[in-house]
N, CA, C and O of each residue as an XYZ file, in Angstrom:
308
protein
N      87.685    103.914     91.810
C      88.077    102.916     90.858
C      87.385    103.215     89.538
O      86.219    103.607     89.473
N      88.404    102.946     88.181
C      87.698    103.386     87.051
C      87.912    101.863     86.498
O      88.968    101.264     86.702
N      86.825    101.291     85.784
C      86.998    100.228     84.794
C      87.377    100.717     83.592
O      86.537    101.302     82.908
N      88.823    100.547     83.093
C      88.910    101.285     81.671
C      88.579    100.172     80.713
O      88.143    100.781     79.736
N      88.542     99.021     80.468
C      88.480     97.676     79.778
C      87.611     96.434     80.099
O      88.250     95.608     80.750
N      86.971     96.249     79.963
C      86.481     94.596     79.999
C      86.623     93.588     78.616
O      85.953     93.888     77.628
N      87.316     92.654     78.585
C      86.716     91.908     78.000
C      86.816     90.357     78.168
O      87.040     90.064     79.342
N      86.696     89.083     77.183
C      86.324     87.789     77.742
C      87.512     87.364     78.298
O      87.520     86.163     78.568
N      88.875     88.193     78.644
C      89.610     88.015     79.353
C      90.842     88.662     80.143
O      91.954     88.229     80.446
N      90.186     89.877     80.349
C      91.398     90.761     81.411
C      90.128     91.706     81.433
O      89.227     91.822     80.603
N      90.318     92.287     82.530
C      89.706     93.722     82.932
C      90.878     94.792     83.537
O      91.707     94.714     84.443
N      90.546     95.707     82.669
C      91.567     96.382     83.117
C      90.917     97.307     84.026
O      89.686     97.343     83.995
N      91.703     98.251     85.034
C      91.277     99.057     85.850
C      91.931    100.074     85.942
O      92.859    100.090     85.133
N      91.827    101.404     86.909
C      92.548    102.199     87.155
C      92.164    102.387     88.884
O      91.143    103.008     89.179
N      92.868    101.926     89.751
C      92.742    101.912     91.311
C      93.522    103.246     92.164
O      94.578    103.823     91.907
N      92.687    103.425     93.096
C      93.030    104.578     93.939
C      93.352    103.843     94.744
O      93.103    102.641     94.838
N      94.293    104.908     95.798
C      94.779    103.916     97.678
C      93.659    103.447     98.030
O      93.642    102.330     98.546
N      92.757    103.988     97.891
C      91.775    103.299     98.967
C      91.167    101.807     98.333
O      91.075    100.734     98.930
N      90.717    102.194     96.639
C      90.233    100.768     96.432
C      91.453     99.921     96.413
O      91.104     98.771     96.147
N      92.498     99.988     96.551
C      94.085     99.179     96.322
C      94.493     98.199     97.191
O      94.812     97.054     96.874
N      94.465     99.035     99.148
C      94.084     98.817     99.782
C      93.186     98.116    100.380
O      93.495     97.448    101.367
N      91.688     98.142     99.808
C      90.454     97.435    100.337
C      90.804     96.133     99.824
O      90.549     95.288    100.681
N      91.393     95.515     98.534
C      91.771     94.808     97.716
C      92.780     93.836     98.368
O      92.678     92.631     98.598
N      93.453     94.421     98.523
C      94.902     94.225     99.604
C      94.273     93.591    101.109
O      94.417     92.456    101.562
N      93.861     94.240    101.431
C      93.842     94.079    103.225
C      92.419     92.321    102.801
O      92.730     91.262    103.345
N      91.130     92.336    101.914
C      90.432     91.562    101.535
C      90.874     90.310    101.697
O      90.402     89.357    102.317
N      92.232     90.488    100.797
C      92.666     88.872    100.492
C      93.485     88.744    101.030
O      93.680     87.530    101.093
N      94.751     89.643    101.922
C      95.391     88.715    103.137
C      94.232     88.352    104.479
O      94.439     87.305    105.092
N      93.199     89.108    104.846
C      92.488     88.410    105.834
C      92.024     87.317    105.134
O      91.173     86.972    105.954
N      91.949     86.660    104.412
C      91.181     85.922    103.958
C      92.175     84.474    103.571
O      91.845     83.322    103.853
N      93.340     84.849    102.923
C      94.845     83.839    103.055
C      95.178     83.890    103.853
O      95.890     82.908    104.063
N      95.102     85.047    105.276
C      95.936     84.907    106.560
C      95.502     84.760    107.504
O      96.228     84.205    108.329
N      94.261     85.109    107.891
C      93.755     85.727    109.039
C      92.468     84.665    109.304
O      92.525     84.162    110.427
N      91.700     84.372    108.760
C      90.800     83.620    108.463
C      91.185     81.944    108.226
O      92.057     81.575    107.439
N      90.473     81.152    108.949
C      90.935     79.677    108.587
C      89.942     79.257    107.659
O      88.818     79.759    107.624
N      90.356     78.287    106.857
C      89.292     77.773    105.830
C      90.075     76.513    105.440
O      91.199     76.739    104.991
N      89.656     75.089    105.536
C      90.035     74.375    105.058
C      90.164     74.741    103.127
O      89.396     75.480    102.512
N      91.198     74.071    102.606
C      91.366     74.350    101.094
C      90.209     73.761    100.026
O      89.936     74.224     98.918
N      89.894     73.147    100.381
C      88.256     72.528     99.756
C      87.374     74.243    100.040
O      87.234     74.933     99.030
N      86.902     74.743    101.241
C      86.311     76.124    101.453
C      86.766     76.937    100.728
O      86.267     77.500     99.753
N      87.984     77.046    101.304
C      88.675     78.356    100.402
C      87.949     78.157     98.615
O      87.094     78.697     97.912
N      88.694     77.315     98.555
C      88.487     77.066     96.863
C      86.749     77.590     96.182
O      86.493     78.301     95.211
N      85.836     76.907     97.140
C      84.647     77.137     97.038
C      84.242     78.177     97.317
O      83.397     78.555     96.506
N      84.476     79.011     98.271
C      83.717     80.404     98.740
C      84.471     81.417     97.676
O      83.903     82.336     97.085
N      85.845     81.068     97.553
C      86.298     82.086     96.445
C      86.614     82.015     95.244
O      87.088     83.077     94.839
N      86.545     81.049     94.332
C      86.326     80.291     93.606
C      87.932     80.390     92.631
O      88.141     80.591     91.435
N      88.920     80.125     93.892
C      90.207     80.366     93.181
C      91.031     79.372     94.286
O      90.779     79.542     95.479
N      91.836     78.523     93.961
C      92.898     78.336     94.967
C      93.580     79.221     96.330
O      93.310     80.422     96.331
N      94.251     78.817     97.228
C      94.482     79.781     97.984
C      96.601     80.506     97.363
O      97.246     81.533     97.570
N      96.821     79.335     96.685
C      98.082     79.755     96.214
C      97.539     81.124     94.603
O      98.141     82.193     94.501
N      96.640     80.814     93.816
C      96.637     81.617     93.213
C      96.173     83.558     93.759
O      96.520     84.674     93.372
N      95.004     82.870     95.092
C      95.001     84.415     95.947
C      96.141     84.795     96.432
O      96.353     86.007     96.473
N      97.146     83.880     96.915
C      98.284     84.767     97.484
C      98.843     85.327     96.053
O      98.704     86.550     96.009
N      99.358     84.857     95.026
C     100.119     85.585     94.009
C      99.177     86.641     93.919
O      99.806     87.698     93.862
N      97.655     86.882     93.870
C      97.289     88.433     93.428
C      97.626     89.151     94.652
O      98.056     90.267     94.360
N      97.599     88.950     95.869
C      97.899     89.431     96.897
C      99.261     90.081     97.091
O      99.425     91.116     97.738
N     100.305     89.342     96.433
C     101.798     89.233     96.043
C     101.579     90.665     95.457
O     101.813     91.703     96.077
N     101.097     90.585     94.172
C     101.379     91.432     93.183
C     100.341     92.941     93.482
O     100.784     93.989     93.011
N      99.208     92.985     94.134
C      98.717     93.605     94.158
C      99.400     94.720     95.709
O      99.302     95.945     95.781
N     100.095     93.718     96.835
C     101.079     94.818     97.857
C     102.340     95.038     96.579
O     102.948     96.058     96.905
N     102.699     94.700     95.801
C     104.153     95.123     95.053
C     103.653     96.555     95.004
O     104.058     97.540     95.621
N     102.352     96.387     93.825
C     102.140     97.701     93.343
C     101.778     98.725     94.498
O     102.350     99.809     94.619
N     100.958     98.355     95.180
C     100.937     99.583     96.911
C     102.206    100.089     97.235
O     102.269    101.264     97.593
N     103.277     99.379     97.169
C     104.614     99.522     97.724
C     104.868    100.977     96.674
O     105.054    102.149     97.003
N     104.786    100.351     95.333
C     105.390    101.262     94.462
C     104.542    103.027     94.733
O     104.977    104.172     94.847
N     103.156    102.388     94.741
C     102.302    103.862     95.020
C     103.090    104.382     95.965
O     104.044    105.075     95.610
N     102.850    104.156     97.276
C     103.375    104.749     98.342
C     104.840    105.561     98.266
O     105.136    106.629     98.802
N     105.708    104.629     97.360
C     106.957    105.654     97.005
C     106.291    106.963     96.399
O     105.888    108.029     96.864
N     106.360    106.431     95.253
C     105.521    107.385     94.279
C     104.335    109.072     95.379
O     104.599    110.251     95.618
N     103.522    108.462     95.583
C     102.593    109.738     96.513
C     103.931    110.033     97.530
O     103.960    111.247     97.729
N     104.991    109.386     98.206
C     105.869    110.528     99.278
C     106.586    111.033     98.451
O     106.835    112.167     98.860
N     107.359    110.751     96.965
C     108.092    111.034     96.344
C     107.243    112.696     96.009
O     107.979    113.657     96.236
N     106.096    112.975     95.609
C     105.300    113.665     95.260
C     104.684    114.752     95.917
O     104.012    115.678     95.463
N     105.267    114.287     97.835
C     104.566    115.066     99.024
C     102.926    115.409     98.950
O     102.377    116.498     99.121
N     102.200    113.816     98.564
C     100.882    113.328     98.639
C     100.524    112.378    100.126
O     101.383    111.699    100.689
N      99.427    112.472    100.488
C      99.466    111.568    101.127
C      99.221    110.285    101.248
O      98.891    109.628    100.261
N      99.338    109.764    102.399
C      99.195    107.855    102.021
C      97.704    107.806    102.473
O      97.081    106.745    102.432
């Protein structure tokens, strides 16, 4: 993972499969797999559980797209 940006409001990044992944798999155990009343959730992660699913949403879109992308390329997953 490269941080190309910080500032008082976006960080930008540049993610490999693996940190993409770790990212990915993090927050569906954690929206899926894991129980937490919504008071917990909110507190241990300091976000709603509807706003973790949208990064969760958006963050498998982009995996999806990698994964074309690296077979399109004859890389691996």
């Amino acid at each position: 993972m490269e941080i190309i940006r910080a500032t008082s409001d976006v960080i930008t990044a540049n993610l490999g499969p693996d940190d993409a992944l770790a990212i990915n798999n993090a927050l569906n155990e954690i929206c899926n797999g894991v129980h937490l009343d919504e008071w917990d959730f909110q507190t241990r992660m300091g976000v709603d559980r509807e706003q973790a699913r949208k990064v969760l949403h958006a963050i498998g879109a982009a995996i999806d797209v990698m994964k074309e992308q690296r077979q399109a390329e004859s890389k691996e997953w």
